[in-house]
PyMOL CGO cylinders between C-alpha atoms (Angstrom):
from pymol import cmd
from pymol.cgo import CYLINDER

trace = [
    CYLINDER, 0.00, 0.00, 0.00, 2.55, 2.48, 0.95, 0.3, 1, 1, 1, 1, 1, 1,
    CYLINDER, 2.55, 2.48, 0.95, 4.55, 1.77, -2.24, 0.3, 1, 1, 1, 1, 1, 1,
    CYLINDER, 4.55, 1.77, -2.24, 1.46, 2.54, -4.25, 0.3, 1, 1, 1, 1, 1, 1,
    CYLINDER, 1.46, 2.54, -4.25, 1.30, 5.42, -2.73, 0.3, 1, 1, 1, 1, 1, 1,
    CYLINDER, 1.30, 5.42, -2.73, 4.83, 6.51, -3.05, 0.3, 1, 1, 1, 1, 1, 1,
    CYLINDER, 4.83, 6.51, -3.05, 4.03, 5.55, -6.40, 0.3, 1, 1, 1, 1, 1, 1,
    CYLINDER, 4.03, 5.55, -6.40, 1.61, 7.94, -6.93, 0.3, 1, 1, 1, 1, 1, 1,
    CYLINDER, 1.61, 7.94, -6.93, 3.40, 11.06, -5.20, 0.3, 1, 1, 1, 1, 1, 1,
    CYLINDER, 3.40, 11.06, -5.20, 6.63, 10.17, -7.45, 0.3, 1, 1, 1, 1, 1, 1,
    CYLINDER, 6.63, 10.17, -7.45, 4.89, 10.67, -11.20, 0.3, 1, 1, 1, 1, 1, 1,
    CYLINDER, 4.89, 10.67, -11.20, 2.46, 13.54, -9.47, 0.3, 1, 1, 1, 1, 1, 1,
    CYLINDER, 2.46, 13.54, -9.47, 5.00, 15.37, -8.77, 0.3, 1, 1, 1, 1, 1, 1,
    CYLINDER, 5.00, 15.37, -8.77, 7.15, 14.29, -12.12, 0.3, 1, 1, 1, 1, 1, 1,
    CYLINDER, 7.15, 14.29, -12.12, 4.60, 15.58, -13.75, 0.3, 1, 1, 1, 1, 1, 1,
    CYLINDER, 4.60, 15.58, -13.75, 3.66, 18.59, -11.59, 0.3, 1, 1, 1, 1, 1, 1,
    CYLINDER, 3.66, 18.59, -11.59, 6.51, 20.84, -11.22, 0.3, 1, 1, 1, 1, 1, 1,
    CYLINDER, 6.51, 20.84, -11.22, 6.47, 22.90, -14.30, 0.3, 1, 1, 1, 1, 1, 1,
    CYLINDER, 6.47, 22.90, -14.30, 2.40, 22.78, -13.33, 0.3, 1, 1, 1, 1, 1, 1,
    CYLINDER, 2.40, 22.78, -13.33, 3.16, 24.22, -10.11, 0.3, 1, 1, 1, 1, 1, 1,
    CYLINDER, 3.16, 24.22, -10.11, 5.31, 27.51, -11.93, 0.3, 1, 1, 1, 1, 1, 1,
    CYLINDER, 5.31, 27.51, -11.93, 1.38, 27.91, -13.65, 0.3, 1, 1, 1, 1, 1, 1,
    CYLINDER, 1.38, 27.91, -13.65, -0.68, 27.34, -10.70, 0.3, 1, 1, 1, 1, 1, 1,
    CYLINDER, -0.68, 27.34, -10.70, 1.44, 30.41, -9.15, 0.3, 1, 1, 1, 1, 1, 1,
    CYLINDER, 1.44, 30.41, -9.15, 1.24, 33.06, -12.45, 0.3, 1, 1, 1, 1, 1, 1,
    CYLINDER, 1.24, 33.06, -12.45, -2.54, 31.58, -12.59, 0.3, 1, 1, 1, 1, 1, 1,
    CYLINDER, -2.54, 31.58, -12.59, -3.05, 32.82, -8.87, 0.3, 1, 1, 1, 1, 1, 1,
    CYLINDER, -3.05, 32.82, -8.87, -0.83, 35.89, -9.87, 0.3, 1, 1, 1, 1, 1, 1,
    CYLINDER, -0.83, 35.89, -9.87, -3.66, 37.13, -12.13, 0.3, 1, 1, 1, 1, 1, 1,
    CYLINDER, -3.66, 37.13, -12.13, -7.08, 36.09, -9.87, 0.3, 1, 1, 1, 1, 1, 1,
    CYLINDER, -7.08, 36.09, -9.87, -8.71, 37.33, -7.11, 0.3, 1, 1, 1, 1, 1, 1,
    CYLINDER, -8.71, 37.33, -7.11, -8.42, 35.83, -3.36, 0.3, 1, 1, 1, 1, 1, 1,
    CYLINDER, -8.42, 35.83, -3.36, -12.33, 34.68, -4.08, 0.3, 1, 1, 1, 1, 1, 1,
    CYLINDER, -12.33, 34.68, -4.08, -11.74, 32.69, -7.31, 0.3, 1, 1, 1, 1, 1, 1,
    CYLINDER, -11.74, 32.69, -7.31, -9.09, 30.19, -5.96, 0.3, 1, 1, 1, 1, 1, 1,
    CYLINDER, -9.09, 30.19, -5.96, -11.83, 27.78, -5.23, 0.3, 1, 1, 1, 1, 1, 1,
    CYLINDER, -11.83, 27.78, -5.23, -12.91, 28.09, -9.22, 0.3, 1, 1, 1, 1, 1, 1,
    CYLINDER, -12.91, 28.09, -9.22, -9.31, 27.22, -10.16, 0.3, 1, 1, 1, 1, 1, 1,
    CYLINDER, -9.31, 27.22, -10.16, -8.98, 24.46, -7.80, 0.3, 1, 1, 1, 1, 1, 1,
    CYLINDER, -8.98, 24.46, -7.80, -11.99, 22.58, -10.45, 0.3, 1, 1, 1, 1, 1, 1,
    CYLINDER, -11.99, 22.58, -10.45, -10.57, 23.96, -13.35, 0.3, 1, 1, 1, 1, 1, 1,
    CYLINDER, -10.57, 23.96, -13.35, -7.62, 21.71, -12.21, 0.3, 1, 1, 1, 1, 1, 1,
    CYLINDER, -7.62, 21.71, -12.21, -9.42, 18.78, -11.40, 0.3, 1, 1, 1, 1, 1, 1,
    CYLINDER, -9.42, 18.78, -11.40, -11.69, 18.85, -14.95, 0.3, 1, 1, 1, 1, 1, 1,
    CYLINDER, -11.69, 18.85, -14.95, -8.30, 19.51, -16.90, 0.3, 1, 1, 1, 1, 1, 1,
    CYLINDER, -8.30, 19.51, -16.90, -6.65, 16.05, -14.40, 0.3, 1, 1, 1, 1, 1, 1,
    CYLINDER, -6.65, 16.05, -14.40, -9.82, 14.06, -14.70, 0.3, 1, 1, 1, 1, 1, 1,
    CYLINDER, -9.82, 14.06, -14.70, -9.39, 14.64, -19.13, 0.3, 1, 1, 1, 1, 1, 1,
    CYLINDER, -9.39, 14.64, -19.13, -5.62, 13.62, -18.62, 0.3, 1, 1, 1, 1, 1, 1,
    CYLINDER, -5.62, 13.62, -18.62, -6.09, 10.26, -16.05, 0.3, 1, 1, 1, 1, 1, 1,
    CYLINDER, -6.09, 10.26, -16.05, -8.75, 9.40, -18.24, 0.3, 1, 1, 1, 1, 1, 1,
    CYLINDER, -8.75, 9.40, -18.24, -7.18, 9.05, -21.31, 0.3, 1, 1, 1, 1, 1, 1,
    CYLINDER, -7.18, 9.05, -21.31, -4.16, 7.53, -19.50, 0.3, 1, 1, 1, 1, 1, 1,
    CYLINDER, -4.16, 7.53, -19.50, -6.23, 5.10, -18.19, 0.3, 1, 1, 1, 1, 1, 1,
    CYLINDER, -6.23, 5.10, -18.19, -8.14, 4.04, -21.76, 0.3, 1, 1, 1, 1, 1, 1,
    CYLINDER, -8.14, 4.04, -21.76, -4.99, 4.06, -23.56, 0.3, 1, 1, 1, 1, 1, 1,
    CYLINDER, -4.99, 4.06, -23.56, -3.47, 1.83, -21.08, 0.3, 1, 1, 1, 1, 1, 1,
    CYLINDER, -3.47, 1.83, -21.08, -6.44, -0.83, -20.74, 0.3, 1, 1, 1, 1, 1, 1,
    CYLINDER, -6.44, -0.83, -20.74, -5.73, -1.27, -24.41, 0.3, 1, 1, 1, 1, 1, 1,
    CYLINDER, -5.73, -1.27, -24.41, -2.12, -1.69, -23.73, 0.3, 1, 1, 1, 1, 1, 1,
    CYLINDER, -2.12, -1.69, -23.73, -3.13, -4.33, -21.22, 0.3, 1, 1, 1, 1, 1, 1,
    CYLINDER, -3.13, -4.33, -21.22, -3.82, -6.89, -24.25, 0.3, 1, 1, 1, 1, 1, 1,
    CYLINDER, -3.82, -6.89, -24.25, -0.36, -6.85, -25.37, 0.3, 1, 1, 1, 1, 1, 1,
    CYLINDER, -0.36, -6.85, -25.37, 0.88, -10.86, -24.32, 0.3, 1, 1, 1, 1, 1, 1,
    CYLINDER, 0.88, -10.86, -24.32, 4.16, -10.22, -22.90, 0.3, 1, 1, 1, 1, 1, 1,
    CYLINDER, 4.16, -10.22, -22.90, 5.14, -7.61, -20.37, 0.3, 1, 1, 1, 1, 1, 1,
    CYLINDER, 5.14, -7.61, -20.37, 8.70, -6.99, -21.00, 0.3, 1, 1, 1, 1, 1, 1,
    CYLINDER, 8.70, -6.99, -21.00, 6.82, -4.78, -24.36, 0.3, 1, 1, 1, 1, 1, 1,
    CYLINDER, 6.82, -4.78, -24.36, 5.03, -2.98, -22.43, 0.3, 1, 1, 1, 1, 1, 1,
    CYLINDER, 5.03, -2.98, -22.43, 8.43, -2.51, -20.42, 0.3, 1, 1, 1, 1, 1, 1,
    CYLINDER, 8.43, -2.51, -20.42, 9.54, 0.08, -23.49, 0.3, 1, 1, 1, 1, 1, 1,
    CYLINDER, 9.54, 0.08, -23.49, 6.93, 2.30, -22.68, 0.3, 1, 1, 1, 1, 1, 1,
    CYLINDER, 6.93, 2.30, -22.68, 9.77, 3.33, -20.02, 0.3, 1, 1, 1, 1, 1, 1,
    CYLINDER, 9.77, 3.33, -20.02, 12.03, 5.29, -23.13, 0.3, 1, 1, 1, 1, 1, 1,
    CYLINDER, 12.03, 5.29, -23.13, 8.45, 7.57, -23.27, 0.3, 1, 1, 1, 1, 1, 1,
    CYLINDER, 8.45, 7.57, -23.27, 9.31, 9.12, -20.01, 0.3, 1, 1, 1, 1, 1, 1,
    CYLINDER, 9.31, 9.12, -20.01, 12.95, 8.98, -20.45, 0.3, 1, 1, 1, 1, 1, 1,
    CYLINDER, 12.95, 8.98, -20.45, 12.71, 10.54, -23.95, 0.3, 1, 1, 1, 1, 1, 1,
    CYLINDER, 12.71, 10.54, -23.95, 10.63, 13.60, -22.09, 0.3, 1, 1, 1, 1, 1, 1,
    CYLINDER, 10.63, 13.60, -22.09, 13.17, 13.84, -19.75, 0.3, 1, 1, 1, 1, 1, 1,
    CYLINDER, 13.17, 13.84, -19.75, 16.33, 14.01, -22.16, 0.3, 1, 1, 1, 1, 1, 1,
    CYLINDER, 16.33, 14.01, -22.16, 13.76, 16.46, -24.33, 0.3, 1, 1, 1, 1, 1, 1,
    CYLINDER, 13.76, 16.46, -24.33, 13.01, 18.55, -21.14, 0.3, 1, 1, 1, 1, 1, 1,
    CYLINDER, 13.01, 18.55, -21.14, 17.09, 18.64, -20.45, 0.3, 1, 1, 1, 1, 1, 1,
    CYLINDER, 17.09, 18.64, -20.45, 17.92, 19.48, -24.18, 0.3, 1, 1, 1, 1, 1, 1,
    CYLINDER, 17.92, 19.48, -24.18, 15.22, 21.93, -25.30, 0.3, 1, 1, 1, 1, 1, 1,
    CYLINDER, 15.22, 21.93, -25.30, 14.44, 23.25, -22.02, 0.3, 1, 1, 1, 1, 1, 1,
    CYLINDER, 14.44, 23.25, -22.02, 10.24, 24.41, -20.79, 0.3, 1, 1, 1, 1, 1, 1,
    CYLINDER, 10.24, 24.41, -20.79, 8.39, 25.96, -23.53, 0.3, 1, 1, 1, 1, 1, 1,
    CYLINDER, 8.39, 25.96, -23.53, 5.70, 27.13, -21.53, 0.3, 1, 1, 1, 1, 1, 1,
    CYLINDER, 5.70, 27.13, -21.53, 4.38, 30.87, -22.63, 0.3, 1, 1, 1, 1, 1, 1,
    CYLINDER, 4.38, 30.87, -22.63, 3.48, 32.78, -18.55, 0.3, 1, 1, 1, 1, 1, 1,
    CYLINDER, 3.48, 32.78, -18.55, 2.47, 35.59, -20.28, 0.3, 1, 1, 1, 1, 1, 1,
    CYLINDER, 2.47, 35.59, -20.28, -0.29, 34.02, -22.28, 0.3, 1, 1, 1, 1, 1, 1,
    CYLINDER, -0.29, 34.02, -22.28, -1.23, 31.67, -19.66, 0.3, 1, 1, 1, 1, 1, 1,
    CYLINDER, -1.23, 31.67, -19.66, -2.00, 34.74, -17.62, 0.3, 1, 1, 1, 1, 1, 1,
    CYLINDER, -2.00, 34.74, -17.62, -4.07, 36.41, -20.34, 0.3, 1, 1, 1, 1, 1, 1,
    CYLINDER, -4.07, 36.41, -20.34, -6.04, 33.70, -20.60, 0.3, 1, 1, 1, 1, 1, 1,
    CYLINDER, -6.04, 33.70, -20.60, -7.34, 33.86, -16.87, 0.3, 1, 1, 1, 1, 1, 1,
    CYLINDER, -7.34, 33.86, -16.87, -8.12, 37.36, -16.91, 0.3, 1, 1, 1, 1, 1, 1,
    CYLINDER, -8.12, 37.36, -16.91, -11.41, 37.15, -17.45, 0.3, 1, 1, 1, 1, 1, 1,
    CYLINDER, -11.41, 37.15, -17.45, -13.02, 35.20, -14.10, 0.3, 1, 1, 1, 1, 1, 1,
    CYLINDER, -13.02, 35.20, -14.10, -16.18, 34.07, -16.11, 0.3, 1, 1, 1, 1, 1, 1,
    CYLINDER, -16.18, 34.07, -16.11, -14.36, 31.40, -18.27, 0.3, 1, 1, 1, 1, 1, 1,
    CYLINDER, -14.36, 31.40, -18.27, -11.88, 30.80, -15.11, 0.3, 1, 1, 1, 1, 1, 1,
    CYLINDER, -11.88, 30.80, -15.11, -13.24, 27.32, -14.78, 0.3, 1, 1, 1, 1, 1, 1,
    CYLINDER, -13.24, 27.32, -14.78, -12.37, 26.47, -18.55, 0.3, 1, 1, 1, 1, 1, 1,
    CYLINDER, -12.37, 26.47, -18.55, -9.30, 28.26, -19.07, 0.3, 1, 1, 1, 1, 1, 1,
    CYLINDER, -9.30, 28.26, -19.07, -7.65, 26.50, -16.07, 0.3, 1, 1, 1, 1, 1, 1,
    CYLINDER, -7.65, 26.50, -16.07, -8.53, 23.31, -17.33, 0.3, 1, 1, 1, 1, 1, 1,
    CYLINDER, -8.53, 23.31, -17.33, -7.60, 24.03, -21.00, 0.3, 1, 1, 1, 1, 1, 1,
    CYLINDER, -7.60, 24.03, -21.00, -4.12, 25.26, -19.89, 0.3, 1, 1, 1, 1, 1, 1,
    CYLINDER, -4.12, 25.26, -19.89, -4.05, 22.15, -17.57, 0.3, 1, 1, 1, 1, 1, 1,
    CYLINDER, -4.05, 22.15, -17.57, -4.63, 20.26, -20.27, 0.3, 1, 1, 1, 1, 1, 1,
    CYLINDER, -4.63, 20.26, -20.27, -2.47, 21.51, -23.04, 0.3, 1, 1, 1, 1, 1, 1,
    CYLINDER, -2.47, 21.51, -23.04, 0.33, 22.33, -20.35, 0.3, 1, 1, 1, 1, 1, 1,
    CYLINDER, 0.33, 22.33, -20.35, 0.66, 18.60, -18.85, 0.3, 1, 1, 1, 1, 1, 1,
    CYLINDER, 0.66, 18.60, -18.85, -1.01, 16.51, -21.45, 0.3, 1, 1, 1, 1, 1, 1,
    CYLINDER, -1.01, 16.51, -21.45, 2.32, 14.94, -23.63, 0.3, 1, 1, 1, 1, 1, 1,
    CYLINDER, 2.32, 14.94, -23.63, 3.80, 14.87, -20.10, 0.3, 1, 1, 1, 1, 1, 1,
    CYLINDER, 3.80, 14.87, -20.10, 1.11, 13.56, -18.15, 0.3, 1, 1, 1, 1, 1, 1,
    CYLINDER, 1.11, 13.56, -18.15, 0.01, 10.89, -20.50, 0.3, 1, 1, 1, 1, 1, 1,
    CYLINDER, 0.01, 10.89, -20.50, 3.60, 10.13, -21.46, 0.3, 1, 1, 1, 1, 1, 1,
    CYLINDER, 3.60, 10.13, -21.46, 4.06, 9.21, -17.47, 0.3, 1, 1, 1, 1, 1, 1,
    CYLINDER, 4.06, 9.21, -17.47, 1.17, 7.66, -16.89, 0.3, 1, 1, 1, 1, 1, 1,
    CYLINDER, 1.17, 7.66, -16.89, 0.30, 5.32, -19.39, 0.3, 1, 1, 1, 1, 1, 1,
    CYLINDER, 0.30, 5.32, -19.39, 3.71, 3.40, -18.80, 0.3, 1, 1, 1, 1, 1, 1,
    CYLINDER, 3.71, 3.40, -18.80, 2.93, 3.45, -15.16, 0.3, 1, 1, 1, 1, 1, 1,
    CYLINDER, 2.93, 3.45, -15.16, -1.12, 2.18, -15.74, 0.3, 1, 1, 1, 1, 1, 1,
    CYLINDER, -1.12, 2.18, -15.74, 0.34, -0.63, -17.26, 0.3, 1, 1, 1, 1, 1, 1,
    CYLINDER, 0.34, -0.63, -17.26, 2.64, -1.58, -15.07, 0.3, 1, 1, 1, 1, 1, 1,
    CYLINDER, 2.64, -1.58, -15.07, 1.13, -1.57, -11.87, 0.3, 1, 1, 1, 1, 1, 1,
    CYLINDER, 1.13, -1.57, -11.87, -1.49, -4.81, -10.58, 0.3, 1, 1, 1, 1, 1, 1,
    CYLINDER, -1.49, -4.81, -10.58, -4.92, -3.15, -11.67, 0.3, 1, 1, 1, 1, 1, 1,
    CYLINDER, -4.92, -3.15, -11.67, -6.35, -3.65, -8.08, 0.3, 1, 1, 1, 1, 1, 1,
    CYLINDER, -6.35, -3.65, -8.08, -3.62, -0.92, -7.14, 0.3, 1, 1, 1, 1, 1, 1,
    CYLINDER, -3.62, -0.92, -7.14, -5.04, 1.98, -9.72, 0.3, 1, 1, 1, 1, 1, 1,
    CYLINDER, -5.04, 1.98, -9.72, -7.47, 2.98, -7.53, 0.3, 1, 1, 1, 1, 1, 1,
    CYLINDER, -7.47, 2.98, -7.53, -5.24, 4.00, -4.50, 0.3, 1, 1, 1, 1, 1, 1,
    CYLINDER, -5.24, 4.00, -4.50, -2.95, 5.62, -7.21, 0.3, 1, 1, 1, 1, 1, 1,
    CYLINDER, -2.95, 5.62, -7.21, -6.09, 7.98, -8.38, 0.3, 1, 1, 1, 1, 1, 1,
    CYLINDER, -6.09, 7.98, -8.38, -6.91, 9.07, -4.88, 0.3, 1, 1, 1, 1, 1, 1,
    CYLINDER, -6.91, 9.07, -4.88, -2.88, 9.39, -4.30, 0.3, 1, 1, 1, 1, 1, 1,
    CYLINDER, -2.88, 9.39, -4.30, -3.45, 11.96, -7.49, 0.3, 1, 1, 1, 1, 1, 1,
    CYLINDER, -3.45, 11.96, -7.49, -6.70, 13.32, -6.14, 0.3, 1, 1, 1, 1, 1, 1,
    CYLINDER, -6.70, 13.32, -6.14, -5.22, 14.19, -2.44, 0.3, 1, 1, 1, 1, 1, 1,
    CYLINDER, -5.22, 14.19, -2.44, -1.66, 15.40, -4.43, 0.3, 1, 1, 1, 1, 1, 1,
    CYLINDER, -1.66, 15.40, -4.43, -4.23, 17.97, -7.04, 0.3, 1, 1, 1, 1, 1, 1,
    CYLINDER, -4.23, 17.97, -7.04, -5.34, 19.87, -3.70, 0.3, 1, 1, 1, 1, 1, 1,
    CYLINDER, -5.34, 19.87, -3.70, -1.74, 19.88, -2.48, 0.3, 1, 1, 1, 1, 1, 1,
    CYLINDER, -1.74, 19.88, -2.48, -0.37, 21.30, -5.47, 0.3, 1, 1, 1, 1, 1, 1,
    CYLINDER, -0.37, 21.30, -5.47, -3.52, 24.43, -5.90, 0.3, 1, 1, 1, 1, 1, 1,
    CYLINDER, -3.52, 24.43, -5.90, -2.56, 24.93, -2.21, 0.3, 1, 1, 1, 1, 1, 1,
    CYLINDER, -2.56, 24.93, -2.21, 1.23, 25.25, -2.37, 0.3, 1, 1, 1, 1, 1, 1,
    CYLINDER, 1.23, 25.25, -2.37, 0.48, 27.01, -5.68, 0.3, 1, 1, 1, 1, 1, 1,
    CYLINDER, 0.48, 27.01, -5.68, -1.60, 29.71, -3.76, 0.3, 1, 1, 1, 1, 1, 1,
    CYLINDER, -1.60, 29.71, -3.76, 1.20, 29.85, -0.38, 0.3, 1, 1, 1, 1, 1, 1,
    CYLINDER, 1.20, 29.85, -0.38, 4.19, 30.04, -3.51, 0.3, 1, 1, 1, 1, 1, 1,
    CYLINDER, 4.19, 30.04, -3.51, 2.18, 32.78, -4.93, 0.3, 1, 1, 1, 1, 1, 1,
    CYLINDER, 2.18, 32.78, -4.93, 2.71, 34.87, -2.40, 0.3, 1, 1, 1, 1, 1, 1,
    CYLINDER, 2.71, 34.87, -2.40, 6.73, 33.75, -1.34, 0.3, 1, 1, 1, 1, 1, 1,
    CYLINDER, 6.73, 33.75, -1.34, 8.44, 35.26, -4.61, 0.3, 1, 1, 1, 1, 1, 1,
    CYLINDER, 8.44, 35.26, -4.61, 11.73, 34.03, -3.38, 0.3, 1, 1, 1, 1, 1, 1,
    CYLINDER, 11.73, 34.03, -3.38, 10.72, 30.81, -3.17, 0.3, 1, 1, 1, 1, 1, 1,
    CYLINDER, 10.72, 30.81, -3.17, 8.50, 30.74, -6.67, 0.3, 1, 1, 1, 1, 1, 1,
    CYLINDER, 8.50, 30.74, -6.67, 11.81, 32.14, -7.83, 0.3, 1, 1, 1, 1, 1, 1,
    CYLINDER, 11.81, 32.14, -7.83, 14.03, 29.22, -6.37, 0.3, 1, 1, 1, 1, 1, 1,
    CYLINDER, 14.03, 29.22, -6.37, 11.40, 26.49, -7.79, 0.3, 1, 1, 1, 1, 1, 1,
    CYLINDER, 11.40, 26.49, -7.79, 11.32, 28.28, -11.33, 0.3, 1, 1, 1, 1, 1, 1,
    CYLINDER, 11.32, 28.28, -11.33, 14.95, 27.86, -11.46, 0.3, 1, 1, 1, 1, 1, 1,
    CYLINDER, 14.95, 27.86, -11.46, 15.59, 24.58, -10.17, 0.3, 1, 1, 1, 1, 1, 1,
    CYLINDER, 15.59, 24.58, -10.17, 12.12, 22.78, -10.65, 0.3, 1, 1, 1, 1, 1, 1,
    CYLINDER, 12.12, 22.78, -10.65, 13.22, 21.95, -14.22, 0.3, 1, 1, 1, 1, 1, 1,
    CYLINDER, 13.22, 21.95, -14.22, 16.32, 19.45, -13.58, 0.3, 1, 1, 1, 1, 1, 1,
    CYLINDER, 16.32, 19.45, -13.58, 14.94, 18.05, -10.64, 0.3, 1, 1, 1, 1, 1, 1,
    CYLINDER, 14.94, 18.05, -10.64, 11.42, 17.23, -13.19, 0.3, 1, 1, 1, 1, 1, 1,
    CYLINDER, 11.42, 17.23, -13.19, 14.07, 15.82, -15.83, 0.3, 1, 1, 1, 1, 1, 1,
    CYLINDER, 14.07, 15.82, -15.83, 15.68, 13.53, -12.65, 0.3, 1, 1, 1, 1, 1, 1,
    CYLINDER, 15.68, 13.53, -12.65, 12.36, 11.76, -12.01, 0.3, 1, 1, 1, 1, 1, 1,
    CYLINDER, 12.36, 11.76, -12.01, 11.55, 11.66, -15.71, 0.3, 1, 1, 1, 1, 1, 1,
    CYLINDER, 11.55, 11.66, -15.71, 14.56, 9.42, -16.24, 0.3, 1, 1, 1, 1, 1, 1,
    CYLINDER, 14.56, 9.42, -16.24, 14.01, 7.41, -13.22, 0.3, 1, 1, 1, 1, 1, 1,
    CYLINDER, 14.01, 7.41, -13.22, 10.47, 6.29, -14.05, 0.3, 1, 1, 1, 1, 1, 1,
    CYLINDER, 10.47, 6.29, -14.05, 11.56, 5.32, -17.13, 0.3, 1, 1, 1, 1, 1, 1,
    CYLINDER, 11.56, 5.32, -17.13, 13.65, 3.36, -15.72, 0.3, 1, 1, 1, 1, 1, 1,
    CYLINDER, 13.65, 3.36, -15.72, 11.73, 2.03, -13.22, 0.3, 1, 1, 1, 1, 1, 1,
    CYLINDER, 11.73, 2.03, -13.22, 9.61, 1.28, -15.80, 0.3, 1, 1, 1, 1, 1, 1,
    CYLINDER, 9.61, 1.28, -15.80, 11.58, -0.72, -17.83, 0.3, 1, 1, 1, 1, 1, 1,
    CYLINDER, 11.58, -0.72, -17.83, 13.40, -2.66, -15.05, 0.3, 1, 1, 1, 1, 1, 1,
    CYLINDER, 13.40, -2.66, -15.05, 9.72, -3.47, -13.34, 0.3, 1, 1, 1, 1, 1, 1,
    CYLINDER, 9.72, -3.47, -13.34, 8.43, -5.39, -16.43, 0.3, 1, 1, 1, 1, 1, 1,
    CYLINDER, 8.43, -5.39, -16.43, 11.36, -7.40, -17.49, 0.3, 1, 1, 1, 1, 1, 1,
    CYLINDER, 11.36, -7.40, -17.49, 12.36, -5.50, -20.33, 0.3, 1, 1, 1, 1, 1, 1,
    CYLINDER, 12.36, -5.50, -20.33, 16.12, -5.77, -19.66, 0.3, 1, 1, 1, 1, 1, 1,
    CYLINDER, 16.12, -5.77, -19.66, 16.29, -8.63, -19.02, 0.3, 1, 1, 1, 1, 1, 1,
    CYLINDER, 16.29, -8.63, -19.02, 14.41, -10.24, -21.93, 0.3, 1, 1, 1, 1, 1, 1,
    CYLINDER, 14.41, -10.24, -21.93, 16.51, -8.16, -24.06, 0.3, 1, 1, 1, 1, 1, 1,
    CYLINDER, 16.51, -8.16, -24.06, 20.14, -9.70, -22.53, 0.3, 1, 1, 1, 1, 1, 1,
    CYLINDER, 20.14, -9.70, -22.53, 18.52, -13.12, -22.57, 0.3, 1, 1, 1, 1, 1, 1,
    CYLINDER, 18.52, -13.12, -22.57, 18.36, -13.02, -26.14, 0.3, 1, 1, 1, 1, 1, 1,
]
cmd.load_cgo(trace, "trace")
C-alpha cells in the first residue's frame, strides 16, 4: 500500500513541477475569491488527462508479454532528455491572459491544464497504468486526487513567497528531468524488459 502510494506522489509530482510555476502566475492574475474556481478547473483539466491515461493503457493491457510494455519506459525517459535538451516551452504571459477574465476561469484552467501537462502527463502515466497490478489503480487515483489539492494549495502559499517561486522556477526543471529518467527506468526494469533483451 505504501509503495502505491509513493508511487503515486513520485509521477504527481514528475509531472507537476512545471504545473506548479502555472498554478502560481494563474493565482498571480485572480482574485483571493476565485481560488476555489481554479482548484476545479484543475481537477476537470486532471480528470481529461487520467482518463485518457487510463483508456490508452487498458488497451495496452492486451499486449501478451510484459517486458513490451516494459519500453513504454524510453516515453518518459525521452521527455526527460527532451526537457534537459530543449528546455520548458511554456508561454506565462499568455497563460495569464487567458485567466483574466473570471467568467471562463473554470475552462481556461482546465484548457491550460490540459495543453500544459497533457504529452507529459500521458507520457508518465500510461507506462505506469500498465505496469502496476490493476487492483492498485485505484489507490494511485486518490494518491493523485489528495496530491491535485496539495499542489492548488502550495500554488496559492508560492504565490505569495516570490523568493521561493523564484528558487522552484529555477531549479524545478532538472529536478522534473531527474524523475523523468528514473520512471523510465523504473519502468523498464519493473516489467522485465532488460532482461528479456540480454537473454536473447
Amino acid at each position: 500500500m505504501l509503495k502505491t502510494i509513493l508511487t503515486g506522489v513520485t509521477a504527481y509530482i514528475s509531472t507537476g513541477l512545471d504545473y506548479l510555476v502555472i498554478l502560481m502566475v494563474i493565482f498571480g492574475r485572480v482574485k483571493h475569491q476565485d481560488r476555489w474556481v481554479v482548484l476545479i478547473g484543475d481537477f476537470l483539466g486532471t480528470i481529461v488527462l487520467v482518463g485518457s491515461s487510463l483508456a490508452i493503457a487498458f488497451f495496452l493491457g492486451f499486449v501478451p508479454a510484459p517486458w513490451l510494455l516494459g519500453l513504454l519506459g524510453l516515453i518518459p525517459i525521452y521527455l526527460g532528455i527532451k526537457l534537459w535538451v530543449q528546455g520548458d516551452d511554456d508561454d506565462q504571459d499568455a497563460i495569464a491572459g487567458k485567466v483574466s477574465d473570471p467568467k471562463s476561469l473554470i475552462l481556461s484552467v482546465a484548457l491550460i491544464t490540459m495543453a500544459t501537462c497533457g504529452a507529459d502527463n500521458v507520457g508518465i502515466y500510461v507506462p505506469l497504468f500498465t505496469t502496476v497490478e490493476p487492483s492498485s489503480i485505484p489507490l494511485i487515483l486518490v494518491t493523485f486526487a489528495v496530491m491535485v489539492v496539495i499542489f492548488w494549495e502550495l500554488g496559492y502559499r508560492l504565490a505569495c513567497l516570490p523568493k521561493v517561486a523564484d528558487v522552484l522556477e529555477k531549479q524545478g526543471r532538472y529536478i522534473t528531468i531527474a524523475v523523468y529518467i528514473l520512471i523510465g527506468l523504473y519502468i523498464i526494469w519493473e516489467n522485465g524488459t532488460v532482461q528479456h533483451l540480454l537473454q536473447m
